[in-house]
C-alpha positions as CSV (number, residue, x, y, z in Angstrom):
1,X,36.4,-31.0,34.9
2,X,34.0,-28.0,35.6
3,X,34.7,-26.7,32.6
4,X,33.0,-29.7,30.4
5,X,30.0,-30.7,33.0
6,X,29.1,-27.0,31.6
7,X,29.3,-28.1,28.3
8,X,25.9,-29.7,27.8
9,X,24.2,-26.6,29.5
10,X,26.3,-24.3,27.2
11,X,25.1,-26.2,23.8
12,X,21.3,-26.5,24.9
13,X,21.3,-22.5,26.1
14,X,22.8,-22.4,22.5
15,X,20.1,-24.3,20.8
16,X,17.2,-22.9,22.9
17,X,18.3,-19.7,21.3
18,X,18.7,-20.9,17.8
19,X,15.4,-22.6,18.0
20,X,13.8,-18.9,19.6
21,X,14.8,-17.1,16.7
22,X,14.2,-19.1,14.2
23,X,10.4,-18.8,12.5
24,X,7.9,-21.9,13.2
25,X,6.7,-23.1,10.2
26,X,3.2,-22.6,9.4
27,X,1.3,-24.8,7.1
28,X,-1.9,-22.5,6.7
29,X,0.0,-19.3,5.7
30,X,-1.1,-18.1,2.1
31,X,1.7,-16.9,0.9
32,X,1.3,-13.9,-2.1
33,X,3.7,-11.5,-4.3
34,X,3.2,-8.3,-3.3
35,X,2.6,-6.4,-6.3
36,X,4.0,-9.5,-8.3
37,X,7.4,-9.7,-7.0
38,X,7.5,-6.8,-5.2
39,X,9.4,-3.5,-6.1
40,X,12.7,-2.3,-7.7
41,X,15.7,-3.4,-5.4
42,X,19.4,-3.9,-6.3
43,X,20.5,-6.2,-4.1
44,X,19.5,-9.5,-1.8
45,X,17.1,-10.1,-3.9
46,X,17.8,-8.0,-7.4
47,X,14.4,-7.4,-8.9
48,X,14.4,-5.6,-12.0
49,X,10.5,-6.0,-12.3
50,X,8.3,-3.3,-12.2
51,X,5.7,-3.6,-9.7
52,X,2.3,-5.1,-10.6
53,X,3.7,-5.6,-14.0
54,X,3.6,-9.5,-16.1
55,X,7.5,-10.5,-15.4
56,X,6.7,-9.7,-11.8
57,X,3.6,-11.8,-11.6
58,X,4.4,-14.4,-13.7
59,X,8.1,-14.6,-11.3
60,X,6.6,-14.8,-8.0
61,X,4.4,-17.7,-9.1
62,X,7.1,-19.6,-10.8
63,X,8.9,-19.0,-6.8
64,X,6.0,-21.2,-5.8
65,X,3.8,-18.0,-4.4
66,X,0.1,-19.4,-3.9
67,X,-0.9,-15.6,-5.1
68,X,-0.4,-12.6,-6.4
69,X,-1.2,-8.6,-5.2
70,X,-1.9,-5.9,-7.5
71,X,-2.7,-2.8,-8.2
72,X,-5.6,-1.8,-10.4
73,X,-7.1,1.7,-11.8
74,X,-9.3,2.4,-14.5
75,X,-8.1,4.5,-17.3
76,X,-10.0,7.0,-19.0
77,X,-12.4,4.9,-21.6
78,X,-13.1,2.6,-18.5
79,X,-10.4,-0.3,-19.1
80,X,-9.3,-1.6,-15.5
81,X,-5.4,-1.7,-15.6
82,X,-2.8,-2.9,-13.7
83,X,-0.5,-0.3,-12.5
84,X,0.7,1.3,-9.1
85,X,1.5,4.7,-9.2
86,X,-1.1,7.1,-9.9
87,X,0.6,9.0,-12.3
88,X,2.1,7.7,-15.4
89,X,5.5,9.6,-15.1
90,X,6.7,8.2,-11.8
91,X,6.9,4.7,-13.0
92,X,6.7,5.0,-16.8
93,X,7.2,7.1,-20.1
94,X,3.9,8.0,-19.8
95,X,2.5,11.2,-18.9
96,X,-0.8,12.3,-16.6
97,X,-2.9,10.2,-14.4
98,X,-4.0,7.0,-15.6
99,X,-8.0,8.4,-15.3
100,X,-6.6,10.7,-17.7
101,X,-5.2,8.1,-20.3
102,X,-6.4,5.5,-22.6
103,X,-6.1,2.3,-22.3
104,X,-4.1,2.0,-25.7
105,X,-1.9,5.3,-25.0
106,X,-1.4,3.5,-21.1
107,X,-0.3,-0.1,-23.0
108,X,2.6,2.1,-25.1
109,X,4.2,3.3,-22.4
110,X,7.0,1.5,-21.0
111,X,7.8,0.8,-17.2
112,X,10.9,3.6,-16.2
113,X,12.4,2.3,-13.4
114,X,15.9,3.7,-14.2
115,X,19.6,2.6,-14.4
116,X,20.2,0.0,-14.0
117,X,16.9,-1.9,-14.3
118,X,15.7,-0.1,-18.0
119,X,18.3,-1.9,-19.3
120,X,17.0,-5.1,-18.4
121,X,13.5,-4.4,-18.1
122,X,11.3,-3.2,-21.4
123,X,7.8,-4.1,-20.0
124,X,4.7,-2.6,-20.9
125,X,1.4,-2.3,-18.5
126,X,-1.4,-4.8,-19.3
127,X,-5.2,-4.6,-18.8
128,X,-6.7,-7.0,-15.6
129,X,-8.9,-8.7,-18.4
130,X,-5.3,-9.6,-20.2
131,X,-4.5,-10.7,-16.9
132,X,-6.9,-13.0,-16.0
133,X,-6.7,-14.2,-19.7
134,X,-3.3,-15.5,-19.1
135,X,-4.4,-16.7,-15.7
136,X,-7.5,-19.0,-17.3
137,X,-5.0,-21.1,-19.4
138,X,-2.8,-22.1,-16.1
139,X,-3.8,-25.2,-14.5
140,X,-4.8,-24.2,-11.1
141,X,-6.2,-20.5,-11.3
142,X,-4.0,-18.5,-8.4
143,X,-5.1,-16.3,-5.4
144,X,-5.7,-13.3,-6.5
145,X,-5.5,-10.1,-3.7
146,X,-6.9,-6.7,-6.0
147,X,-5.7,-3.3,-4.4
148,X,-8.2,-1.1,-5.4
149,X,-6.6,2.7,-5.9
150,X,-9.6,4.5,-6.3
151,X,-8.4,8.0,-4.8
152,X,-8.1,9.6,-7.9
153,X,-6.4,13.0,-7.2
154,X,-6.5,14.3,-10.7
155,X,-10.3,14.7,-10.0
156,X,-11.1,18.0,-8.5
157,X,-11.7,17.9,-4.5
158,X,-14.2,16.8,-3.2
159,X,-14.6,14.4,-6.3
160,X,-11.9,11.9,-5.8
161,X,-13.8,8.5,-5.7
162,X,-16.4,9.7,-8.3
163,X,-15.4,6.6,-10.7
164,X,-15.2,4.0,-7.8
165,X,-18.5,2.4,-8.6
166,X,-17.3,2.0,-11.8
167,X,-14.7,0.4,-11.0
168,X,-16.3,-2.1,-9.2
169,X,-18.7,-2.9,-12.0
170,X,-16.0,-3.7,-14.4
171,X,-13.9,-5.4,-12.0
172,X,-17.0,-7.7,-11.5
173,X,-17.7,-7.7,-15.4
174,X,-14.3,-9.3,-15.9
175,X,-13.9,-11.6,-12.7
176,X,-17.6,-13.0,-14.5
177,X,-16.1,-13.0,-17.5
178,X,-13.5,-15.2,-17.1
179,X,-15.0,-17.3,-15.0
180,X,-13.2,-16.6,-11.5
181,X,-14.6,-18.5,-8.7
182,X,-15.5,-16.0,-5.9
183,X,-12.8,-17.6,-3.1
184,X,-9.8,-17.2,-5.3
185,X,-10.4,-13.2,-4.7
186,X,-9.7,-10.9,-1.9
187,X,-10.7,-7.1,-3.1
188,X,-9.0,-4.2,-0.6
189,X,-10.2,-1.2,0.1
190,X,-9.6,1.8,2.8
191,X,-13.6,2.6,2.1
192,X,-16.5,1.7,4.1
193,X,-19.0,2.7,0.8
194,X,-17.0,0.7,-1.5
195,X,-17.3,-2.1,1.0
196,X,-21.1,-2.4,0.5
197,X,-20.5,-1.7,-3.7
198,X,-18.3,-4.3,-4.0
199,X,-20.8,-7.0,-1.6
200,X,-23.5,-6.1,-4.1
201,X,-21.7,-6.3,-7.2
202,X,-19.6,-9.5,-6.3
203,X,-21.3,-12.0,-4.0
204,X,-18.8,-14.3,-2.3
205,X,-16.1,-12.2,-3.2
206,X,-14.0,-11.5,-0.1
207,X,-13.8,-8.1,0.8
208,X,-10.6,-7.1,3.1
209,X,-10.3,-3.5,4.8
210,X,-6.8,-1.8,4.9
211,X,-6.2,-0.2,8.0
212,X,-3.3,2.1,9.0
213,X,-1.5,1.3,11.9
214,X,-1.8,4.8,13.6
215,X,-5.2,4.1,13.3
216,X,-6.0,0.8,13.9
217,X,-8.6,0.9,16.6
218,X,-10.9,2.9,14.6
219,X,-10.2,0.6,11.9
220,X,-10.8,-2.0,13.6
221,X,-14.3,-0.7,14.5
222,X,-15.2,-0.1,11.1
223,X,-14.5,-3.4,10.1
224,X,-16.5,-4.4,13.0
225,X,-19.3,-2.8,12.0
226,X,-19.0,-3.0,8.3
227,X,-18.9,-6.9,8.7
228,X,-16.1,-6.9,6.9
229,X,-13.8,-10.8,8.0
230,X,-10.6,-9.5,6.9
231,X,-7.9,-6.5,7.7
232,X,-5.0,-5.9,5.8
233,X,-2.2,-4.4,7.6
234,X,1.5,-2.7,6.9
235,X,4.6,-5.0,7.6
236,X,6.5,-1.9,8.6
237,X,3.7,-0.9,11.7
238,X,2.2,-4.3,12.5
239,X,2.5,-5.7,15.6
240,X,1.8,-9.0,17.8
241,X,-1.3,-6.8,19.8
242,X,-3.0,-5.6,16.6
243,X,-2.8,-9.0,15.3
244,X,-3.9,-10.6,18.1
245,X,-6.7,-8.0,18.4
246,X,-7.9,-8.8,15.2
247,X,-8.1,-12.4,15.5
248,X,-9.9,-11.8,18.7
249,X,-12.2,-10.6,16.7
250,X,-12.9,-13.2,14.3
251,X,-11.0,-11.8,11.3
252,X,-7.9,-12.8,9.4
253,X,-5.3,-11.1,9.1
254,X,-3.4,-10.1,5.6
255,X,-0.1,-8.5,6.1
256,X,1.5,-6.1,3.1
257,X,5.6,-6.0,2.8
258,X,8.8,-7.4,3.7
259,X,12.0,-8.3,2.2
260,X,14.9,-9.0,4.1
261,X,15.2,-12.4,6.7
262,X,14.7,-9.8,10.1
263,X,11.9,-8.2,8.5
264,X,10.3,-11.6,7.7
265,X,11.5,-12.9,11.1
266,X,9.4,-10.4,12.9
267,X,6.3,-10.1,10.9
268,X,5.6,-14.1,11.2
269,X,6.0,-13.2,14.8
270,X,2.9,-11.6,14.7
271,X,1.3,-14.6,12.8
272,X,-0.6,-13.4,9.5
273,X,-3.2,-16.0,8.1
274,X,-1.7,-14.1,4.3
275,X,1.2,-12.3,3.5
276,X,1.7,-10.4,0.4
277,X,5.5,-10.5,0.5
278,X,8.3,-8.6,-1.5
279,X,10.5,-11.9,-1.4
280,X,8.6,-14.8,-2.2
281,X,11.8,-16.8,-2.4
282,X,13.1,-15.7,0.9
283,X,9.5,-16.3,2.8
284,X,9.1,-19.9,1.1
285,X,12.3,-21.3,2.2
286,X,12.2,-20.2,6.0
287,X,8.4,-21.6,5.4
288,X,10.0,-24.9,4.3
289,X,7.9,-24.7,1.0
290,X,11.4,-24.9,-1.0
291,X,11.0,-21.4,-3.2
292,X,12.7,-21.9,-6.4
């Protein structure tokens, strides 16, 4: 008789549990492809597209992503390009950095991602104007989150962020260009000068400062006194404090990464307003947005 008057308490301890480990959806949360749909993986999910290239862009918005990350550079006649790596031969058949390439030479290459995914993949790096080309014929323009890698290391010491102003001009040539209204961008940057180029070349344009975790207070003081409304932050280092720090402090919070359920488990624990996600699938459905 004991043993079923225990019953009840046994199924809501159950339930409680259930319900503590299971992620609270949140209506607000932008949710983004990180560098489109993330990067080369084999299994849970198998993504074959290179990162920031069109298939992986065009994918995480067909999952139903309100967004996409990416990476852009300039290459060496001045065309800003999509593409992560700084050098051509660790994610391509190209060689040198892409400050040291062509626009033309950096749209022959083709993505190298090797076996298995060159055998499905045969993509070819666009230019961010071919980008938002594409983008202007959709029927809602998406977010767009630019990762600015301006550390150009094929530039001799001293000299690494030479071209950033440049950058920043033809980023805001092209966003004008095409016509991109000002809130559908977030530009990142680890730099406090580029903070003020990028204000000055792109009014209304949201500006977000990537901090490290290991060094978040300082970060976090920079941003403070840069003005800056937004951090970005790793999914691998965040935490609940630093999140909670941040909003303290009036800013929202973008949060880079994560794949698998636990990993998205505990970064919504620390309650991003964005997150730039390598599963856009994965992150919809536990959001209750479907993901197809």
């Amino acid at each position: 008789m004991i043993r079923y008057r225990l019953l009840p308490l046994f199924l809501l301890t159950m339930l409680a549990a259930c319900t503590a480990t299971k992620p609270v959806a949140n209506p607000k949360l932008v949710v983004l492809g990180h560098a489109g749909s993330g990067f080369y993986t084999p299994i849970s999910p198998i993504n074959f597209r290179p990162p920031s290239s069109w298939r992986g862009i065009r994918r995480a918005l067909l999952r139903g992503a309100d967004g996409v990350e990416i990476d852009l550079q300039m290459s060496r006649d001045s065309v800003v390009m999509l593409y992560h790596d700084q050098k051509m031969q660790d994610g391509s058949t190209g060689n040198g950095c892409i400050s040291e390439r062509t626009a033309a030479e950096i749209k022959q290459a083709r993505y190298r991602g090797g076996f298995p995914y060159d055998l499905i993949q045969k993509e070819r790096p666009i230019s961010f104007d071919t980008l938002l080309a594409r983008f202007s014929r959709r029927p809602t323009f998406p977010l767009l989150h630019l990762d600015l890698h301006e550390d150009d290391q094929c530039l001799p010491a001293g000299h690494q962020h030479d071209r950033t102003p440049l950058l920043i001009r033809q980023i805001a040539r092209s966003l004008a260009r095409y016509h991109v209204a000002p809130e559908k961008v977030l530009l990142v940057t680890q730099e406090g000068p580029t903070i003020r180029l990028a204000r000055a070349a792109m009014p209304g344009v949201r500006v977000g400062l990537e901090i490290a975790s290991d060094e978040f207070a300082f970060g976090l003081k920079v941003a403070k006194t840069e003005n800056v409304r937004t951090v970005v932050l790793d999914a691998d280092r965040v935490t609940p404090e630093q999140s909670a720090q941040a909003h303290a402090a009036g800013l929202t919070v973008v949060v880079f990464g994560g794949r698998s359920p636990k990993d998205l488990r505990r970064i919504l624990k620390t309650q991003p307003d964005e997150i730039e996600v390598d599963n856009v699938k994965r992150l919809l459905q536990m959001q209750g947005r479907g993901g197809k």
